[in-house]
DRENROKE-853767 format. One record per atom (N, C-alpha, C, CB): z, x negated, y negated. Coordinates in pm, whole numbers, plus 50000, padded with zeros to 5 digits. Glycine has a CB too. Example, Ala and Ser with C-alpha at 12.3 -4.5 7.8 and 13.67 -1.06 7.14 Angstrom:
507804868150569/507804877050450/507804868050330/509054886950447/507084871550225/507144863350106/507874871049997/505724859250060/
//
This chain:
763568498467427/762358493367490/761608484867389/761468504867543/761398474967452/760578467067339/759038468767394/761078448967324/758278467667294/756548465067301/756148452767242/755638476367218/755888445767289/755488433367289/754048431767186/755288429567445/753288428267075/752268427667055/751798416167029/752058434566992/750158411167035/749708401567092/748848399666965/749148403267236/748518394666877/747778392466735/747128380966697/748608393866633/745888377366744/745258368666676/744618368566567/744698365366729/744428356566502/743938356266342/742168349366424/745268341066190/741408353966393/739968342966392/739278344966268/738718346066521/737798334366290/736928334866182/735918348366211/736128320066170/735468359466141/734348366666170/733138358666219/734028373766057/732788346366165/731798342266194/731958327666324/731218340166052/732848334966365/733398325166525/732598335966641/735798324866564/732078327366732/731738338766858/732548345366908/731258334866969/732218356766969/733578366367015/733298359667170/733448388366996/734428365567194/735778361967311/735718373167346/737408356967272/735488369167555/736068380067648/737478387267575/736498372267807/738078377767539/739578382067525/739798385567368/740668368967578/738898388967302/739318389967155/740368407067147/737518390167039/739988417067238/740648430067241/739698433967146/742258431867208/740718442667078/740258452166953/740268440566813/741618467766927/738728438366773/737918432866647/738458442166524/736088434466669/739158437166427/739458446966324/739138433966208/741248455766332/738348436166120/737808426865985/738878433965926/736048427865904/739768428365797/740488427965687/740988424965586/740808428265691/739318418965573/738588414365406/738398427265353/736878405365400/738148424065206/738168436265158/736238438465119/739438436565015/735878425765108/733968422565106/733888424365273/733248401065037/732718426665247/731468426165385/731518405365382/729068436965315/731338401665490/731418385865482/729708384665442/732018376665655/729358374365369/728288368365350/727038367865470/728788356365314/726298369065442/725258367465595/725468372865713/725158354465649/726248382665718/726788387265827/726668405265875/728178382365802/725888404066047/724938417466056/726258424966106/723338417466179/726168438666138/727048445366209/726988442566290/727148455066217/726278441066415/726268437266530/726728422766561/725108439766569/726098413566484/726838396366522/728108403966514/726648379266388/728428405666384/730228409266368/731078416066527/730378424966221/730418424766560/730638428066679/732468434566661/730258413366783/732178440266553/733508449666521/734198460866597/733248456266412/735678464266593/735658478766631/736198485166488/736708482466775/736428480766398/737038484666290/736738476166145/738418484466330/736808477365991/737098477865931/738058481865814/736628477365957/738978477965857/740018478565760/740388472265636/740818476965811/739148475865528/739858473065416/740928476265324/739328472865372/741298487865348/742368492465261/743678486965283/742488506065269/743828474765408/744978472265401/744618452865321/745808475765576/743588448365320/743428440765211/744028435765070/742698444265195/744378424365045/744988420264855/744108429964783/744548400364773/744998431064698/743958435464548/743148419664468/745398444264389/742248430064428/741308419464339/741948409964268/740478425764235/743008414864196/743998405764079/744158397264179/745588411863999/745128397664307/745878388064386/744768378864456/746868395864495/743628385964478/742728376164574/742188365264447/741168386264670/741838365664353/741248359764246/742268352064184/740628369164157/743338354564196/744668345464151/744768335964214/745938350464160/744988339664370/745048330864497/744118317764485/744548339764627/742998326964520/741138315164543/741638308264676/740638297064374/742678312064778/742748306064873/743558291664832/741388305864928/744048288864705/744058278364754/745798271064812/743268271464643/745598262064914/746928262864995/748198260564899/746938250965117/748188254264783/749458251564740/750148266564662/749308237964636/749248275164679/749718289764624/749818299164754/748508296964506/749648296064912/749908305764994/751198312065023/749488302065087/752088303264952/753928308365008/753738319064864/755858290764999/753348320864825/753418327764685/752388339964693/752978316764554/751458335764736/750488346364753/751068355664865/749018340364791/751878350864979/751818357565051/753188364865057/751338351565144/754198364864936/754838370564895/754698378764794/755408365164890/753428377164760/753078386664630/752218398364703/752058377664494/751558392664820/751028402764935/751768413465027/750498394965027/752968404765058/753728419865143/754158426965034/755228417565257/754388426564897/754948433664840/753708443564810/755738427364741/752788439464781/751598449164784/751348456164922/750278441364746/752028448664993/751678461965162/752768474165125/752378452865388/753438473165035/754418482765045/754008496564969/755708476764991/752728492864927/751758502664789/751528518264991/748928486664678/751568525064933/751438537565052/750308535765103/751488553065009/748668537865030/747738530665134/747498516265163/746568534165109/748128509465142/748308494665236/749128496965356/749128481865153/750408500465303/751128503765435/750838514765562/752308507365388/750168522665477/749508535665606/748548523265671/748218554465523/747328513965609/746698506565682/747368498565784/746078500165609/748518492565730/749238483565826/750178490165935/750078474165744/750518503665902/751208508066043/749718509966150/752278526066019/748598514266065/747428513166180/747128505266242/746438514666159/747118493466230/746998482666297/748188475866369/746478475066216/749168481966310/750198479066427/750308484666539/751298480366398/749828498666504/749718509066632/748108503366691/749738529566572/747438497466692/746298491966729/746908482366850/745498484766602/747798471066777/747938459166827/749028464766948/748448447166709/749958479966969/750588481067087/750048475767204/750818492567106/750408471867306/749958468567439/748598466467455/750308477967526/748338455367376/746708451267398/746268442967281/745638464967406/745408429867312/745248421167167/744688429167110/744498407767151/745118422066950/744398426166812/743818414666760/745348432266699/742938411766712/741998398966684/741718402566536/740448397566789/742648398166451/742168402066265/741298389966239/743728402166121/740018395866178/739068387666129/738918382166003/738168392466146/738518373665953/738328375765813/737128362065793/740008374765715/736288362565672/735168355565644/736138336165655/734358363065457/737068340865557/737678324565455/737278313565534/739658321665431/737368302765510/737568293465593/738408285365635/737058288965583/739298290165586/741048284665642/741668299465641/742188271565503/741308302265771/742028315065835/743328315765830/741798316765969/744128301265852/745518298865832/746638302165748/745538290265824/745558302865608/746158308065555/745248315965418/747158299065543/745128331865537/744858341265444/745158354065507/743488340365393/745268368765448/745728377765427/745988379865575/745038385865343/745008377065647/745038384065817/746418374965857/743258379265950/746398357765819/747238350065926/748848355865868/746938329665918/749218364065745/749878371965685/750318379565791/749258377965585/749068390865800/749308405065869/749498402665973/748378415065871/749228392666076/749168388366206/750668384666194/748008376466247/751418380666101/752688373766179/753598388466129/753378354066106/753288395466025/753988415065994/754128415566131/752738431765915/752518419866142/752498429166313/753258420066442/750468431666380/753118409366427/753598404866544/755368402666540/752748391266574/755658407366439/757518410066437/758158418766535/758068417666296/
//
């Protein structure tokens, strides 16, 4: 039997969507200027987040994302990353998952990562 899952990447600070499902942030900061309620969360999941070394290595910037984001699944494989990421896979069963994150090229950061894990 297959289960199909449905995973979008957005900005936290994008308006929510009838259709966003279950809101899970997976920055490892609180985003800048940003209330609990705008956020309009059902979750925080930082523990499945880069480490400090890797996010500060990164800085986002695109000519290091094939790298970063191989230096990232290998860090999902640390036991609480991966306990985080089977959670959110079991989140994303039969129903969207909408991973948030502050950056501003969602495209390519940790969530647009976890979004294409979970959606395997």
């Amino acid at each position: 039997m297959s289960t199909a899952t449905d995973v979008q990447v957005r900005r936290v600070y994008d308006a929510t969507r009838d259709d966003d499902g279950i809101r899970v942030l997976v920055d490892h900061t609180w985003p800048r200027g940003m209330t609990k309620t705008k956020a309009a969360l059902d979750e925080w999941c930082k523990n499945v987040s880069p480490s400090t070394e890797l996010r500060k290595w990164y800085g986002h910037d695109p000519a290091k994302f094939d790298e970063f984001a191989k230096r990232y699944k290998a860090e999902l494989r640390d036991p609480v990353r991966a306990q985080a990421l089977e959670h959110l896979r079991e989140l994303a069963m039969g129903q969207r998952l909408t991973l948030l994150t502050a950056t501003k090229a969602a495209d390519i950061s940790e969530a647009y990562v976890l979004a294409d894990l979970i959606g395997r």
